[in-house]
C-alpha positions in Angstrom: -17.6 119.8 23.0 -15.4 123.1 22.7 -13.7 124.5 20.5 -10.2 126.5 21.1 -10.5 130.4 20.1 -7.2 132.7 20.2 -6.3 133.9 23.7 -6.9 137.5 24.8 -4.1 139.3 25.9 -6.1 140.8 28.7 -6.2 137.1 30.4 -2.5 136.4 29.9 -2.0 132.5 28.5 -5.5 131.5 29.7 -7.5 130.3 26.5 -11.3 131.4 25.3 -13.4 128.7 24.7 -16.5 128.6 22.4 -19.2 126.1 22.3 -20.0 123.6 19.2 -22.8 122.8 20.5 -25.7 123.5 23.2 -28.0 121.4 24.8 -31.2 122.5 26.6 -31.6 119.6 29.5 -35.6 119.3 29.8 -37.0 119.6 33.0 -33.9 121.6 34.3 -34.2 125.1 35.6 -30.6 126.1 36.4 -27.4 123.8 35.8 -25.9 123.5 38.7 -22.8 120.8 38.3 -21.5 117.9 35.6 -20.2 114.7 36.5 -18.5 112.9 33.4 -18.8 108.8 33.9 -15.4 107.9 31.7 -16.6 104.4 32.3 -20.3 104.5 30.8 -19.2 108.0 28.7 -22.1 109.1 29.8 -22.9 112.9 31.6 -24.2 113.6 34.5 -26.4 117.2 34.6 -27.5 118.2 38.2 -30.2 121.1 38.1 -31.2 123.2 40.5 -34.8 121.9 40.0 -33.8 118.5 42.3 -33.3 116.5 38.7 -30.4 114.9 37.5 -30.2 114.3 34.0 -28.3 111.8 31.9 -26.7 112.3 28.6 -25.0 109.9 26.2 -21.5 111.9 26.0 -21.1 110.2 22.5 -24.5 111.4 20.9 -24.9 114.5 23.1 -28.7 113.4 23.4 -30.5 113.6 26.6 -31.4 109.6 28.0 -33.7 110.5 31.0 -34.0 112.5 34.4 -34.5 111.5 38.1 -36.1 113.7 40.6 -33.9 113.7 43.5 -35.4 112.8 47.0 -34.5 116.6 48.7 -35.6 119.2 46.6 -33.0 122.1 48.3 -29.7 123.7 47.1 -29.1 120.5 45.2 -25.7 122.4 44.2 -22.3 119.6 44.2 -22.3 116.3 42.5 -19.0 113.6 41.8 -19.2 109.7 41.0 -17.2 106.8 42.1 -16.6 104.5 38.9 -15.6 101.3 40.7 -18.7 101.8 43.2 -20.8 102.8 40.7 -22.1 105.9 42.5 -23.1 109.2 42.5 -22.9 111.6 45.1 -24.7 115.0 45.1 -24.8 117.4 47.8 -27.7 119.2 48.7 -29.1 121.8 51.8 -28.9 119.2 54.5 -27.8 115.7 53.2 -25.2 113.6 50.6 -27.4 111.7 48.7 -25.9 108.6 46.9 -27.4 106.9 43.6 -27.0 104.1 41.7 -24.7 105.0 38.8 -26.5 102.4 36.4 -30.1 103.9 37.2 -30.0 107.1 39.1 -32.1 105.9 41.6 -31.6 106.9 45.3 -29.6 103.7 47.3 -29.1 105.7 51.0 -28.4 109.2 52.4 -26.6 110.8 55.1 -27.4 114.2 56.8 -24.6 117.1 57.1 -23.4 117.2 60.7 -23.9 121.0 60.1 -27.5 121.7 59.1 -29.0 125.0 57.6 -25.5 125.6 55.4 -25.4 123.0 53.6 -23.1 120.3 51.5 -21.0 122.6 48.8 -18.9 120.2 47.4 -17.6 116.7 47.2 -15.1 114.4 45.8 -14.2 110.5 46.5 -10.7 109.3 47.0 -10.8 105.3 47.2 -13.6 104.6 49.8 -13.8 108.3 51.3 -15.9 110.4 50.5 -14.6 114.6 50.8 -17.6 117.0 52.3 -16.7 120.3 51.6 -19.5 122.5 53.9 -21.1 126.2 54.2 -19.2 126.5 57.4 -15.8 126.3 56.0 -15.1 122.5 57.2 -13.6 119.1 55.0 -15.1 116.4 56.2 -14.2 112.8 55.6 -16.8 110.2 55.0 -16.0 106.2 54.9 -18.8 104.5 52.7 -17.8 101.5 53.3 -18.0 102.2 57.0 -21.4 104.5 56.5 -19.8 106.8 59.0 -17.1 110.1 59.4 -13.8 109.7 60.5 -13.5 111.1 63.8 -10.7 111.8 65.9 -9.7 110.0 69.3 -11.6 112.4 71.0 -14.7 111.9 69.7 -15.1 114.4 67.4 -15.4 114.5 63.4 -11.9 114.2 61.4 -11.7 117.3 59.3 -9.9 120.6 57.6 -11.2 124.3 58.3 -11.0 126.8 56.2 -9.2 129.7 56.7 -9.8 134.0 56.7 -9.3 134.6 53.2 -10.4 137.7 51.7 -13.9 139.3 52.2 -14.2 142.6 50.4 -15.9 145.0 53.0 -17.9 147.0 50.5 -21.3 149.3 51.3 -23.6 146.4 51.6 -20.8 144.5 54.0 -21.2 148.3 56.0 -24.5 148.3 56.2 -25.7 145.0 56.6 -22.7 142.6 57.8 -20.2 144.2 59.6 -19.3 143.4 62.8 -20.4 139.8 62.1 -17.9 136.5 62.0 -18.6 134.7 58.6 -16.7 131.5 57.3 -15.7 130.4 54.2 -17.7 127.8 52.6 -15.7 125.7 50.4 -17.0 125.5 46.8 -14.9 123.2 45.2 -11.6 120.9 46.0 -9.8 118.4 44.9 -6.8 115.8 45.6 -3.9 116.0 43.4 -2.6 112.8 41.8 -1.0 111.4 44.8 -3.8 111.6 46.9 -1.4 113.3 49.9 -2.5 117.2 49.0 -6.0 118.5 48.9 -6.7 122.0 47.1 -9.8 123.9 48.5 -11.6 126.9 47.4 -14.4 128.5 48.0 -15.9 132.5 49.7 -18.6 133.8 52.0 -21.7 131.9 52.1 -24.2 134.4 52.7 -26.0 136.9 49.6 -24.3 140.4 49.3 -20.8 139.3 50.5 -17.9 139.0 48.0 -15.1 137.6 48.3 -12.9 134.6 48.4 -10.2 132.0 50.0 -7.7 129.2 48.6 -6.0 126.7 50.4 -3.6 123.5 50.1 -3.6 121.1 52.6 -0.7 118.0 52.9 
């Protein structure tokens, strides 16, 4: 619900947008990701208070919230129309819900605890972990289990250098010290072949960032 305002020069063809409208989501400290349910036209609010919230897109007016099951870094959230699921990503685990209700239907726990889950995204019947430790991992719900290689080991992208700006605080406090690149965001383009990540250092006081396309 935006509406178009001239572009700055400063920003090159990039638009400004404006708000018609804001909502305060009750019970919600800070939002933390949307999920838009073309199928129900309903939105999804995750907060970093461990609720998610649903709104009727149409109406804009706020239907209920669900306290999730683990209450940390609740930060990442997609949905799976067809499955009628939602997936959010939290400190430790994937946590999947029942598009219909919210409620909790299972869990998994991130093969890489302490940096938690940072962003997802389904293709078909996989399920994309992007992690604090700079790793894409693929999970197979109809398996309930990640794709691993021949060898054993999980099936996955890593991240790589990217940019770290090496500031005072990096000086004082970091340097010296290997850090990955946790990966934010990605997402598949149309054909499903390619698979854009993004993302920076995970730890508080570093800047900087890293992009990447993988085929």
């Amino acid at each position: 619900m935006v509406r178009l305002v001239a572009p700055l020069a400063s920003v090159g063809k990039y638009p400004i947008y404006r708000p018609l409208s804001i909502k305060k989501c009750v019970k919600a400290e800070k939002v933390r990701a949307l999920s838009y349910n073309e199928h129900t036209q309903e939105l999804v609010v995750l907060s970093l208070s461990a609720y998610l919230h649903l709104f009727d897109a149409q109406t804009f007016k706020q239907k209920f919230s669900r306290k999730l099951p683990f209450c940390l870094e609740n930060v990442c959230l997609t949905n799976h129309e067809d499955y009628e699921l939602y997936a959010v990503g939290s400190k430790s685990h994937v946590t999947f819900l029942d598009s219909r209700t919210l409620k909790p239907i299972n869990y998994i726990v991130s093969p890489y605890k302490g940096c938690g889950i940072r962003s997802l995204a389904f293709r078909s019947n996989v399920l994309t972990v992007g992690t604090g430790t700079g790793a894409v991992l693929f999970y197979d719900i109809r398996q309930h289990k990640f794709l691993e290689c021949h060898c054993g080991k999980f099936s996955g992208l890593v991240a790589g250098t990217g940019y770290l700006h090496e500031d005072e605080i990096y000086r004082d406090l970091f340097a010296g010290n290997t850090y990955h690149n946790a990966i934010y965001t990605h997402s598949y383009d149309s054909s499903g072949t390619k698979l854009f990540a993004a993302g920076g250092p995970l730890p508080a006081g570093l800047s900087g960032n890293y992009a990447g396309l993988f085929q």
